[in-house]
C-alpha positions as CSV (number, residue, x, y, z in Angstrom):
1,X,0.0,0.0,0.0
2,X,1.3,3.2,-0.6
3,X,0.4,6.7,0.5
4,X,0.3,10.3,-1.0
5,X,-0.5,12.7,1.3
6,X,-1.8,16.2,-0.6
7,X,-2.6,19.4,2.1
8,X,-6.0,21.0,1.3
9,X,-6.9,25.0,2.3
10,X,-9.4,23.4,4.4
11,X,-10.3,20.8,6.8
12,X,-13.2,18.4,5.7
13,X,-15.5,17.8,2.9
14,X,-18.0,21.1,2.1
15,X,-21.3,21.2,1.7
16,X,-22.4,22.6,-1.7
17,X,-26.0,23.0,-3.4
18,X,-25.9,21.5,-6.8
19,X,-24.3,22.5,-9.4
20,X,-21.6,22.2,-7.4
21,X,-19.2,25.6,-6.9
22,X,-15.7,25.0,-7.2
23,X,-14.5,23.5,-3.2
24,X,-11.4,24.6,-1.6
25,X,-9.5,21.2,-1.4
26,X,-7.3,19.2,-3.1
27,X,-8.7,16.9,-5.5
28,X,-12.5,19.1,-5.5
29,X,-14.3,16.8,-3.5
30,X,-18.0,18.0,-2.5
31,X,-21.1,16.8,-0.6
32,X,-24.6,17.7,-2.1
33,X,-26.4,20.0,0.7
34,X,-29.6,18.2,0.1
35,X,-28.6,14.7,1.4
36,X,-25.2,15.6,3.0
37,X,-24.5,12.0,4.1
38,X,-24.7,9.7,1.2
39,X,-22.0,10.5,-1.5
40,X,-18.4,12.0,-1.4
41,X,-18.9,13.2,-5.4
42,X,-16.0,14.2,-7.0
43,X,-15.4,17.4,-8.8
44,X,-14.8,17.7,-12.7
45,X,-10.8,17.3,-12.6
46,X,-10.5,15.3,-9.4
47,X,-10.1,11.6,-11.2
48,X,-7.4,13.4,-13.8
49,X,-5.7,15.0,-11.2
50,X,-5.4,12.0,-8.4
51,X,-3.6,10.0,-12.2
52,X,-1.3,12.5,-12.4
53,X,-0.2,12.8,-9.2
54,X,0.1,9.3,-9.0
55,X,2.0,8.7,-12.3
56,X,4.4,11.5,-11.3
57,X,5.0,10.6,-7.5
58,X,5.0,6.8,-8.5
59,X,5.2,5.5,-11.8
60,X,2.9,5.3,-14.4
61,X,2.7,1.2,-14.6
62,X,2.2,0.9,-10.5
63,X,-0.6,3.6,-11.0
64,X,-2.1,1.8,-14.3
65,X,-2.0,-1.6,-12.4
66,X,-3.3,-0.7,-8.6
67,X,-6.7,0.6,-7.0
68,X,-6.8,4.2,-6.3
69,X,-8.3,5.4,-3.4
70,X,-8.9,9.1,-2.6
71,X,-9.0,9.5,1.2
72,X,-10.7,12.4,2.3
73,X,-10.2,13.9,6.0
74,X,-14.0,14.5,6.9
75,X,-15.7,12.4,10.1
76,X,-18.8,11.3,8.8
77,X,-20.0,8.7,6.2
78,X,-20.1,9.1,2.6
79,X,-18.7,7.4,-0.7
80,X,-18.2,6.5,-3.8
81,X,-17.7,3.7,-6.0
82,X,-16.1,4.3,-9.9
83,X,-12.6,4.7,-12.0
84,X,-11.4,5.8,-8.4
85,X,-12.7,4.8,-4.9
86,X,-13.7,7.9,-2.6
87,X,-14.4,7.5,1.0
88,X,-13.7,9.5,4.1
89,X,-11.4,8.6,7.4
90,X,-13.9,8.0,9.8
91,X,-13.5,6.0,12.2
92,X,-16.9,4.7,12.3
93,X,-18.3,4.7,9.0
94,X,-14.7,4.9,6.8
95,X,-14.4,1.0,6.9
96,X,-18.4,0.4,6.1
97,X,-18.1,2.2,2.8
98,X,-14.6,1.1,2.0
99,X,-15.6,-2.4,2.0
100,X,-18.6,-1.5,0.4
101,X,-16.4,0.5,-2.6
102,X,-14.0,-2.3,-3.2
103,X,-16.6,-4.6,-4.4
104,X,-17.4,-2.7,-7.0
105,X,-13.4,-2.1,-7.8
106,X,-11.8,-5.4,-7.3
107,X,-14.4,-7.8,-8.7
108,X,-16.5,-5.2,-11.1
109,X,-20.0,-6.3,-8.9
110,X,-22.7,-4.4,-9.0
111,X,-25.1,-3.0,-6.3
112,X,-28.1,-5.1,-5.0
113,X,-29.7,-2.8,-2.7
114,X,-33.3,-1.5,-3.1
115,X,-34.3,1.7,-4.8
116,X,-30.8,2.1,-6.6
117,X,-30.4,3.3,-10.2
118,X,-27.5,1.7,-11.2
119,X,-27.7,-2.2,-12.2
120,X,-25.2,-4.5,-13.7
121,X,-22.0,-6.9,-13.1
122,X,-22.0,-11.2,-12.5
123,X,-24.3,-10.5,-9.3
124,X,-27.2,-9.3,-11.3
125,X,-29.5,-10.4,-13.1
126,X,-32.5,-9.4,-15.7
127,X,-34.4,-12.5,-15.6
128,X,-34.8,-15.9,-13.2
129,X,-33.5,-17.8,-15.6
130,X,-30.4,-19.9,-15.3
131,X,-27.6,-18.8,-18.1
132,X,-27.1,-21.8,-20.7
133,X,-23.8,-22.9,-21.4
134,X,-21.2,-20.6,-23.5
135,X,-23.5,-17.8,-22.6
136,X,-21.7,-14.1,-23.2
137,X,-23.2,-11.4,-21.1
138,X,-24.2,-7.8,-23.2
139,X,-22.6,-4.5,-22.8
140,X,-24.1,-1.2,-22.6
141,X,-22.3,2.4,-23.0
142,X,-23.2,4.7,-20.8
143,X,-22.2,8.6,-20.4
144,X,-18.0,9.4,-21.1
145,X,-17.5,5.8,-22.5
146,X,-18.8,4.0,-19.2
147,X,-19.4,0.4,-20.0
148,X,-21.6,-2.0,-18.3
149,X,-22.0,-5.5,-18.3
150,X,-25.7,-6.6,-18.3
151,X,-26.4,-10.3,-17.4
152,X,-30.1,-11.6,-18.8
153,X,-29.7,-14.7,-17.2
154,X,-28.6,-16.2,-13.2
155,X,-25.0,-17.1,-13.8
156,X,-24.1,-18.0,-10.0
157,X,-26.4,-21.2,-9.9
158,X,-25.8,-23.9,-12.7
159,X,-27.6,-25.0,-15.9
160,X,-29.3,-27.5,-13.9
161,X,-31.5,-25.0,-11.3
162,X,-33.9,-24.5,-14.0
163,X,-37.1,-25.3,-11.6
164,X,-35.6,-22.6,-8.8
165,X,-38.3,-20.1,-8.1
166,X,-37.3,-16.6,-7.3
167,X,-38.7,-15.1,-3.9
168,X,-41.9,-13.6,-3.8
169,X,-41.5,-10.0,-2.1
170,X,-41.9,-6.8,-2.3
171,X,-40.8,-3.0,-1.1
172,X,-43.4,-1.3,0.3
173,X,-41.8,2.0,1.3
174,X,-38.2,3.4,-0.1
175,X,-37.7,7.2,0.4
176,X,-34.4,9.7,1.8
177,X,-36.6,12.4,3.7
178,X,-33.1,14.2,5.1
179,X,-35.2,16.0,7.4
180,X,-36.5,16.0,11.4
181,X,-39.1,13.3,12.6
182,X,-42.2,13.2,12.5
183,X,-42.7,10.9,9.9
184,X,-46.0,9.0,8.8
185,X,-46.3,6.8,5.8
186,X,-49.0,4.3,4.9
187,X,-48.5,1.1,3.3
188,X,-50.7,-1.8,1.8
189,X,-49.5,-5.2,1.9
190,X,-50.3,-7.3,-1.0
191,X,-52.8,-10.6,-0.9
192,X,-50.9,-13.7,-0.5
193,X,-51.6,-17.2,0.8
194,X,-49.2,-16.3,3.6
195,X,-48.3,-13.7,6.1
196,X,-45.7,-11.1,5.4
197,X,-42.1,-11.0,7.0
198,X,-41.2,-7.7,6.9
199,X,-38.1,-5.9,7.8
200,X,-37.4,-2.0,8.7
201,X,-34.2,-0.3,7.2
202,X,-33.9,2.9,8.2
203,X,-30.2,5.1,9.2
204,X,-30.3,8.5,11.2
205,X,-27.3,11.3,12.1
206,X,-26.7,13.7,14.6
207,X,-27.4,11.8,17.4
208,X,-31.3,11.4,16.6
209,X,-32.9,8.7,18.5
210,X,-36.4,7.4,16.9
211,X,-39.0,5.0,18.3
212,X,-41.2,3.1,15.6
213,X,-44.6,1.8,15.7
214,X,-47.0,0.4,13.1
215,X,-50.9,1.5,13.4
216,X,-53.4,-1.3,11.3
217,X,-56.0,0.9,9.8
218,X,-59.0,-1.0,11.5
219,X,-57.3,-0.6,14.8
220,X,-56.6,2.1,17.2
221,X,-53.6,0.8,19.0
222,X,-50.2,0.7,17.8
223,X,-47.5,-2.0,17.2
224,X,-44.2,-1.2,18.8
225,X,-41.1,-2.0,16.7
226,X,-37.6,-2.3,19.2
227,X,-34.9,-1.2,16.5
228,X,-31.4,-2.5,16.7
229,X,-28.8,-0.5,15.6
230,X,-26.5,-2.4,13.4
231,X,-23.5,-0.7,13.0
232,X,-20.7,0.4,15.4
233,X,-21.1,4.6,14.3
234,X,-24.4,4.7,17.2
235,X,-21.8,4.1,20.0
236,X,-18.5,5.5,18.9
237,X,-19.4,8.7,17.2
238,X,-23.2,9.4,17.4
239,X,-23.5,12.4,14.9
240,X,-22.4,10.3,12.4
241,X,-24.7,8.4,10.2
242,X,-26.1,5.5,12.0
243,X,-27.7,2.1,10.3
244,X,-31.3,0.5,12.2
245,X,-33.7,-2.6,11.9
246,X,-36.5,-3.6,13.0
247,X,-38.7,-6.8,12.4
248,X,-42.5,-7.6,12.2
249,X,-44.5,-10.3,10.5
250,X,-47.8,-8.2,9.3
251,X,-51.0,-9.7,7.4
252,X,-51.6,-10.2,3.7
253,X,-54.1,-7.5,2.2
254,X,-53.8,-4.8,5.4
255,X,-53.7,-0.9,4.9
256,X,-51.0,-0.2,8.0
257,X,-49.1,3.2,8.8
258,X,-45.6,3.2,9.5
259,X,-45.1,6.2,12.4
260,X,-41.6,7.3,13.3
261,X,-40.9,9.9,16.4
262,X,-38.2,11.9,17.8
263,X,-36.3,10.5,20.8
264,X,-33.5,10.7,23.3
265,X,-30.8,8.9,22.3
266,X,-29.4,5.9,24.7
267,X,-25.7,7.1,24.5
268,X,-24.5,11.0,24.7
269,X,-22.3,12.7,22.1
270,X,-18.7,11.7,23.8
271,X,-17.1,12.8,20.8
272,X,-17.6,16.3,19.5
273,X,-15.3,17.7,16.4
274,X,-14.4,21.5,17.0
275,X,-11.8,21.8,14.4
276,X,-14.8,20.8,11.5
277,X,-16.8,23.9,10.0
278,X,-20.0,21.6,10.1
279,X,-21.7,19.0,12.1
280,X,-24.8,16.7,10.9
281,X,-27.9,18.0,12.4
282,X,-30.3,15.9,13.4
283,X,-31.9,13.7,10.3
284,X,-33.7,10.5,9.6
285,X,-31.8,9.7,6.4
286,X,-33.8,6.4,4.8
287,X,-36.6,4.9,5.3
288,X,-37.7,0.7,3.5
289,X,-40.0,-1.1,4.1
290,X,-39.3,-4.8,2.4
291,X,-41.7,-7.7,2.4
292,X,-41.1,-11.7,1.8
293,X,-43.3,-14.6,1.6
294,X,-42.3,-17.0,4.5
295,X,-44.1,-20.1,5.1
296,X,-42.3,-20.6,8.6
297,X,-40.7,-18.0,10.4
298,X,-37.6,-20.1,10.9
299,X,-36.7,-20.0,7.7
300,X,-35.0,-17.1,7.8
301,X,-31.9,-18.1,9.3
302,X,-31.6,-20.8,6.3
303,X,-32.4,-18.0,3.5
304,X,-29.2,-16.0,4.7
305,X,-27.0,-18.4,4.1
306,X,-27.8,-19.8,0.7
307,X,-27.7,-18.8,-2.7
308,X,-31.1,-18.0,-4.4
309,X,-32.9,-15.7,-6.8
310,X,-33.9,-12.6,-4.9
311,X,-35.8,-9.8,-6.6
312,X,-34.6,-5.8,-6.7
313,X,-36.9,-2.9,-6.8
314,X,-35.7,0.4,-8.4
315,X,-36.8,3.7,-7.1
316,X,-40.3,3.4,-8.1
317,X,-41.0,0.0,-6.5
318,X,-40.7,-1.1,-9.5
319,X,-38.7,-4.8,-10.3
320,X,-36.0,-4.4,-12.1
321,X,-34.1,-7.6,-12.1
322,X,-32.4,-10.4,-9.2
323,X,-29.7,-10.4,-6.6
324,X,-27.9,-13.8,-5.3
325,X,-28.7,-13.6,-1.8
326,X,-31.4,-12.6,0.8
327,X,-29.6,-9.3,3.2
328,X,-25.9,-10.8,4.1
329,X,-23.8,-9.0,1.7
330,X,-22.1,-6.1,1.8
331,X,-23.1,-5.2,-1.7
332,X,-26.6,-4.9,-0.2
333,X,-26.0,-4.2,3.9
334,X,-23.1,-2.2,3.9
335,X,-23.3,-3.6,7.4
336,X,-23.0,-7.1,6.8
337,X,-19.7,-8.9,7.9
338,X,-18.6,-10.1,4.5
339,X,-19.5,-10.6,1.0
340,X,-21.4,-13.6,-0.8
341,X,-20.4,-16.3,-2.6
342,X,-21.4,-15.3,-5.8
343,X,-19.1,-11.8,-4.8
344,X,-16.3,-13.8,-3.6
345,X,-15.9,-15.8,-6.6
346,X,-16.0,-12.5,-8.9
347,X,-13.8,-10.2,-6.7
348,X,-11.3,-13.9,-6.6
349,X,-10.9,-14.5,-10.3
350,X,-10.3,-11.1,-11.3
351,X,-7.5,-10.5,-8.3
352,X,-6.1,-13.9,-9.4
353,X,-6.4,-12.7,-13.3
354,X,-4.3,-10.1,-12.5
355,X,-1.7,-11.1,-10.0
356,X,0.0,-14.2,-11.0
357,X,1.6,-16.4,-8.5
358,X,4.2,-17.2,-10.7
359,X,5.3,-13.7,-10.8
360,X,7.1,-14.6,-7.7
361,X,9.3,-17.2,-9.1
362,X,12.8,-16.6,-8.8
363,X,16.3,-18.7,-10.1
364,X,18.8,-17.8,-7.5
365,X,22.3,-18.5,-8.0
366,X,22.0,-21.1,-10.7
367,X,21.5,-23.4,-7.7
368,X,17.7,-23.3,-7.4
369,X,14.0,-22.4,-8.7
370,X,12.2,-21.0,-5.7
371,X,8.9,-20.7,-6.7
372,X,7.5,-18.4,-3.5
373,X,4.4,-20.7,-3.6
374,X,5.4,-23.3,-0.1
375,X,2.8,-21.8,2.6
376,X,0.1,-22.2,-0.4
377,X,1.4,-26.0,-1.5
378,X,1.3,-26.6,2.3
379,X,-2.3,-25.2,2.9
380,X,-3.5,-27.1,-0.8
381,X,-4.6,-23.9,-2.3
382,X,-1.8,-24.3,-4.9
383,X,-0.9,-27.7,-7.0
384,X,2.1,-27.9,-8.8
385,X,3.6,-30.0,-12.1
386,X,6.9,-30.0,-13.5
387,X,7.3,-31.1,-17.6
388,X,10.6,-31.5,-18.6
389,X,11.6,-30.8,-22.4
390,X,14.4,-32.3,-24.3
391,X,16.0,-31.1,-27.4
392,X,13.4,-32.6,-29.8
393,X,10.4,-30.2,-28.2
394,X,9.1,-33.6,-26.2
395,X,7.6,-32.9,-22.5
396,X,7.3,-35.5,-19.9
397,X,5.5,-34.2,-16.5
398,X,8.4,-35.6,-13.6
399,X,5.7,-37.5,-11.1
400,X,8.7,-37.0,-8.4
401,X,8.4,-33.5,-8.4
402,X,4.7,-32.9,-7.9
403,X,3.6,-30.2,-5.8
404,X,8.0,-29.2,-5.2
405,X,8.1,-26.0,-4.4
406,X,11.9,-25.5,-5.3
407,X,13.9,-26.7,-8.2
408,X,17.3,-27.8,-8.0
409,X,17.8,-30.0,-11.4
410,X,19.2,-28.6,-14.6
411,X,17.4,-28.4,-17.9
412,X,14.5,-26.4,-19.6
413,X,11.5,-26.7,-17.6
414,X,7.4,-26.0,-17.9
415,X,5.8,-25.2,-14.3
416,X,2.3,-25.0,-14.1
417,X,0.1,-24.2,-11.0
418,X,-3.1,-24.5,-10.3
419,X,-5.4,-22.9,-8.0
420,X,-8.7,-23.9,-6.3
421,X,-10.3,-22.5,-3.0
422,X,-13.5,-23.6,-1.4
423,X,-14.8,-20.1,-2.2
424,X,-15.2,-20.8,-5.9
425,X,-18.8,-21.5,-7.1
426,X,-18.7,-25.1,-8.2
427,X,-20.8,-25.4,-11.1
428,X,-18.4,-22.9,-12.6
429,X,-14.8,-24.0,-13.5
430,X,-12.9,-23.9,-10.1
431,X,-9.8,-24.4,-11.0
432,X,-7.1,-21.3,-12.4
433,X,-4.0,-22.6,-14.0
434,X,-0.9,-20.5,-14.6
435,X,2.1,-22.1,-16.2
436,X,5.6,-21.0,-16.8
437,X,8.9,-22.0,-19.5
438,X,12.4,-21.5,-18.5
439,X,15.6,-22.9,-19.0
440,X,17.6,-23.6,-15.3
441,X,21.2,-24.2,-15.9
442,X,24.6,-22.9,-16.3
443,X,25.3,-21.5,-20.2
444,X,23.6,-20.3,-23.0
445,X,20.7,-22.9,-24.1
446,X,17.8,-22.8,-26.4
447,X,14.5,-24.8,-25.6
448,X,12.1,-25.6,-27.7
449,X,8.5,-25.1,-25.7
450,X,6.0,-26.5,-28.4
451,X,6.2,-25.0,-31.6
452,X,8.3,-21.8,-30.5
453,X,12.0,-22.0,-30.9
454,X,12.6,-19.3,-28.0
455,X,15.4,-18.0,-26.0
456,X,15.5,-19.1,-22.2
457,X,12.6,-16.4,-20.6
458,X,9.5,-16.5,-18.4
459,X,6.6,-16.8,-20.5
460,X,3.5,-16.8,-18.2
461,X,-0.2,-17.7,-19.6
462,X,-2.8,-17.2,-16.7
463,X,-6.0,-18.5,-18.4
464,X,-9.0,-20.8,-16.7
465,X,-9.1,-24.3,-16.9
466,X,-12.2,-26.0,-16.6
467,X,-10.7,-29.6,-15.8
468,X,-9.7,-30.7,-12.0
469,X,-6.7,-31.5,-10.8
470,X,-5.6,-35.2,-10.8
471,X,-8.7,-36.2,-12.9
472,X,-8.8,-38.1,-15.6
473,X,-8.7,-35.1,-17.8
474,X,-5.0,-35.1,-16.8
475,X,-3.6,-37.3,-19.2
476,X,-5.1,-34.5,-21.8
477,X,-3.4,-31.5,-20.0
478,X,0.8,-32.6,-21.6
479,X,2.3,-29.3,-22.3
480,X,2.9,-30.2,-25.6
481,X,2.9,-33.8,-27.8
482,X,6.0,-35.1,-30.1
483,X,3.6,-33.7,-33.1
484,X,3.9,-30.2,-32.9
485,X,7.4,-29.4,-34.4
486,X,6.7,-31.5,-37.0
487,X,2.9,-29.5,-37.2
488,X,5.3,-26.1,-37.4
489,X,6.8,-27.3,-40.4
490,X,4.2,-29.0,-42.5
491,X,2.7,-25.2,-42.1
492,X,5.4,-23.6,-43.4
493,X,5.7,-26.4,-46.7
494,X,2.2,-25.6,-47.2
495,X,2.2,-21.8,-47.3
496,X,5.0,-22.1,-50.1
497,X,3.0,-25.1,-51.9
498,X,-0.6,-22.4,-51.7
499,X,1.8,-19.2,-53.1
500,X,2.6,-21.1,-56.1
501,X,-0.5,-22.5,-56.7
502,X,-2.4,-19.6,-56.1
503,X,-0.1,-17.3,-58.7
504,X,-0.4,-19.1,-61.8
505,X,-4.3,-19.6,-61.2
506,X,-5.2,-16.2,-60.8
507,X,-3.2,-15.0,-63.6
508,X,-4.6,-17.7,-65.7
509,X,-8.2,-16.6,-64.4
510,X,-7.8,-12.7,-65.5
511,X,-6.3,-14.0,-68.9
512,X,-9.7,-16.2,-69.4
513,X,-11.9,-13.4,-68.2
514,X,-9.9,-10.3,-71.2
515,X,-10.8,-13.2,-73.4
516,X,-14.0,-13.9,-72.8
517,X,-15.1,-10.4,-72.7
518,X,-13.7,-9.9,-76.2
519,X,-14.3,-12.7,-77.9
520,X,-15.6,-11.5,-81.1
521,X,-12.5,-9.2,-82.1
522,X,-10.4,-12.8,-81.7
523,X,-9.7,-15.4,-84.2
524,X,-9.1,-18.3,-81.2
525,X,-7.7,-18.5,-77.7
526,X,-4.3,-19.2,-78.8
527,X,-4.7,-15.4,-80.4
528,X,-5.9,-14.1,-77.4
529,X,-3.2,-15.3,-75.3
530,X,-1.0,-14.3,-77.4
531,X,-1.8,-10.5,-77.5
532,X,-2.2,-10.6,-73.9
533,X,1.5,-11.9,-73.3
534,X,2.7,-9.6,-76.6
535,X,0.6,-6.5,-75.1
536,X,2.8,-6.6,-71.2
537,X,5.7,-8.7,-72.2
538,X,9.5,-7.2,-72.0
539,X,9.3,-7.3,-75.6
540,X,6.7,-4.8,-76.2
541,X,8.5,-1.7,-77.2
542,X,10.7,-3.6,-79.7
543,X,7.9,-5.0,-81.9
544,X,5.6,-1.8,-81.6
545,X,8.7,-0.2,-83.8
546,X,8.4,-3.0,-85.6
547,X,5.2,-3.4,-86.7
548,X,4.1,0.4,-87.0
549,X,7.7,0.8,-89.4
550,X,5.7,-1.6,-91.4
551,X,2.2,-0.4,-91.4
552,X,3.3,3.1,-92.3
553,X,2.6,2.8,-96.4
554,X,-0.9,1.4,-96.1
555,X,-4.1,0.7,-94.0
556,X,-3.5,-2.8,-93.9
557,X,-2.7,-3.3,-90.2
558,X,-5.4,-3.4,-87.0
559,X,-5.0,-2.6,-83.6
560,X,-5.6,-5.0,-80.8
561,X,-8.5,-4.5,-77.8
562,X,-5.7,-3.3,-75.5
563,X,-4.5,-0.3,-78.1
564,X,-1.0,-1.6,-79.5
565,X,-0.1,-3.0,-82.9
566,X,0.0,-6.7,-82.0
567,X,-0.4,-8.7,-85.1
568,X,-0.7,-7.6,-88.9
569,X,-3.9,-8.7,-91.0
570,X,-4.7,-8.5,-94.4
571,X,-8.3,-7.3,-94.6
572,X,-9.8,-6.7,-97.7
573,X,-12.4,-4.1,-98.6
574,X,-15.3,-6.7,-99.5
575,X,-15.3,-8.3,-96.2
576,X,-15.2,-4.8,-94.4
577,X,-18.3,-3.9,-96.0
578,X,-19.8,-7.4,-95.6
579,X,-19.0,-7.0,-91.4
580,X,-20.2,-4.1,-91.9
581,X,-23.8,-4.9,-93.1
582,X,-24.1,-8.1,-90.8
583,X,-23.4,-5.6,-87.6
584,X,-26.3,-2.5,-89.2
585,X,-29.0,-5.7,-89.4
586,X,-28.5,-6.6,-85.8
587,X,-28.6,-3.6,-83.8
């Protein structure tokens, strides 16, 4: 991890109405006054600037290769998630929305909370359906060459969960009021065969204790709901934005009224910020309301820790598409303690994409290949195979030398590694294979790795491999087969053989085509290839001298179709005229 610390004129993030004015601090970061607690946004230069700094304080490949995060030195929550991460160093919300943020960087998942507007990544979905095999998700272009990737089908459950039902729920409240309680809403739960689990989300700041009730239409007296506060900001810095639930199970077709009221909160402000310009006011920032069909109630305890098809409702309550899991990701709860499977496999395969193991592997002193790999042989993360290559391009795998982590025997060498963890999805292919040639000895050598004739070098290929290790795919997986050098060089005997070929035909074709089209002005083929070759052959020049010399005292020569004096005919006046007549009678 490295650091870049840049001063600012002032301490914090501002508060500005939209469109934004131009902040005092370093990279232009703003809040928007109107909800002052959801989004650190960033100004218009503040991605182009946090690059160059990097690139010049750094280096350009570092910067091009790592996550950039902009820190900014404000106490309360707020984020965002895009080229560049932006959160804030507080110490009881910073680590919420980091976690949060770094989905969306490190594995390119999508959100899959409630009322959001934007959809898209592996954890999303447009439809229940399971995706068939060799499916290719679409992409969509948004504003400044934004791309996102749109899955129409479930890709985190296999081809086989193709009777899976997706959850039948619904949101029933989703607004951002950023103001003082009171607050009264009233809701309708939908007919269903059976009752309604529902769950209260709701987050205040500056230190504003609430109690919630719910009021049934036909009845007078009033439901209290105990909220728990989820996150760690209600105890260690009140004023900051604090996360609340609250549980219920409520019956199918009732009109009920969702009342929220100002109260004392349980813990007093032990922290107060003097040295900030600003401090959050008191606010109820969100308010859901989210109903599921439950047959039993507990079967809520199993629903959290499976995978499933759960639906997502846009702003207008409206369903837009599906979400893995019921409420324990972060992508969803930025309070939840980790992410899900379906999260964990993306964020996984893109961070093993990128960082090879084999980067690591190092030939010290000509005495030994230390591959860096030994505490992830040990734990069984990592398998490795050894294939040894002799002078005619042949590979053997050496069985002694299965999962060695150091290399102490000369010759030229193939590594390969492969990868599996228990927090792959398992219909998908859980095994990553990086492999590695190199020569290990003392000299100059040249190996022959398949059908390259290459110097002695590293040549890394991270790709996916759908077979397991030590199956019976194995056998399949040699690094190369005695065939290939003699593939190499049937390719280059045939490439020769097809020029030839290929020459005389298409020369041969354009010769027949000039023909064909002007047949009539030639006596046979022979005379037609024969003006061809006299009209571009080296010889040209010399017999155009000749023949005009000798068509100078009478009209007794013709021109070809291609404009040069090519062959000398006697024609006769009679048969002019004759051609002549025959030619007026057919047009």
């Amino acid at each position: 991890v490295e650091a870049i610390w840049i001063p600012s004129r002032r301490s914090g993030v501002p508060r500005v109405p939209r469109p934004p004015m131009r902040p005092q601090t370093a990279f232009g970061l703003f809040r928007d006054s109107s909800a002052p607690l959801r989004l650190v946004e960033p100004g218009p230069r503040s991605y182009r600037l946090a690059k160059k700094i990097c690139h010049e304080t750094l280096s350009r490949t570092l910067c091009s290769d790592s996550v950039l995060i902009l820190l900014a030195n404000d106490p309360y929550y707020g984020g965002l998630g895009d080229d560049i991460i932006i959160v804030t160093n507080s110490k009881s919300s910073g680590v919420l929305a980091l976690r949060h943020e770094l989905g969306h960087a490190l594995g390119d998942v999508g959100e899959e909370y409630d009322a959001g507007i934007d959809y898209s990544g592996a954890n999303f979905a447009t439809s229940p359906m399971p995706c068939p095999k060799n499916y290719k998700p679409r992409i969509e272009y948004l504003f400044d060459g934004v791309e996102r990737t749109i899955y129409d089908c479930v890709q985190w459950l296999g081809a086989d969960n193709k009777n899976l039902q997706p959850k039948n729920a619904s949101l029933a409240l989703a607004e951002w009021p950023w103001q003082r309680p009171p607050f009264l809403r009233t809701f309708h739960t939908p007919q269903a065969n059976h009752k309604w689990h529902t769950t209260l989300e709701l987050s205040v700041a500056g230190g504003l204790g609430l109690t919630a009730s719910i009021v049934p239409a036909e009845q007078k007296a009033h439901i209290d709901l105990p909220l728990i506060f989820k996150s760690s900001s209600s105890y260690d810095n009140p004023l900051d934005r604090c996360f609340a639930t609250a549980q219920i199970v409520l019956n199918p077709g009732t009109t009920y009224t969702l009342r929220l009221d100002e109260d004392v909160f349980l813990r007093k402000h032990s922290i107060v910020y003097q040295n900030f310009s600003w401090s959050p006011q008191k606010l109820l920032c969100h308010v859901q309301l989210h109903l599921e069909q439950l047959q039993h109630q507990q079967n809520i305890n199993i629903e959290n820790t499976r995978l499933g098809v759960y639906p997502i409702f846009d702003l207008h309550r409206k369903l837009v598409g599906y979400r893995p899991t019921r409420c324990t990701c972060l992508m969803r709860d930025v309070t939840a303690g980790h992410f899900c499977q379906c999260c964990r496999d993306l964020i996984l395969r893109r961070l093993l994409a990128s960082a090879n193991p084999l980067d690591q592997l190092q030939i010290i002193q000509n005495t030994r290949v230390d591959t860096q790999l030994t505490p992830l042989v040990r734990a069984g993360l990592v398998r490795l195979k050894w294939f040894r290559h002799d002078e005619s391009g042949l590979s053997r795998e050496d069985t002694s030398k299965r999962n060695l982590s150091v290399l102490t025997e000369f010759g030229c060498w193939t590594l390969i590694a492969r990868f599996t963890s228990p927090h792959l999805l398992t219909h998908r292919p859980n095994v990553l294979e990086a492999r590695s040639s190199f020569f290990f000895g003392k000299g100059n050598s040249r190996c022959f790795f398949g059908s390259n004739d290459m110097q002695p070098t590293h040549r890394i290929n991270w790709r996916y491999s759908s077979s397991i290790y030590d199956s019976e795919e194995d056998k399949n997986n040699d690094v190369t087969s005695s065939s290939s050098a003699l593939f190499s060089y049937f390719n280059i005997l045939s490439m020769v053989i097809f020029f030839f070929l290929l020459v005389p035909l298409i020369y041969f074709l354009l010769v027949g085509f000039f023909c064909h089209k002007n047949r009539r002005r030639q006596r046979s083929p022979s005379s037609c290839f024969r003006n061809i070759i006299m009209r571009y052959g080296w010889w040209r020049r010399r017999d155009s001298q000749h023949h005009s010399s000798s068509c100078s005292d009478n009209s007794s020569c013709r021109t070809n179709i291609y404009g040069g004096t090519a062959a000398t005919f006697s024609s006769s006046p009679s048969r002019s005229l004759k051609n002549n007549l025959i030619r007026s009678k057919v047009i």
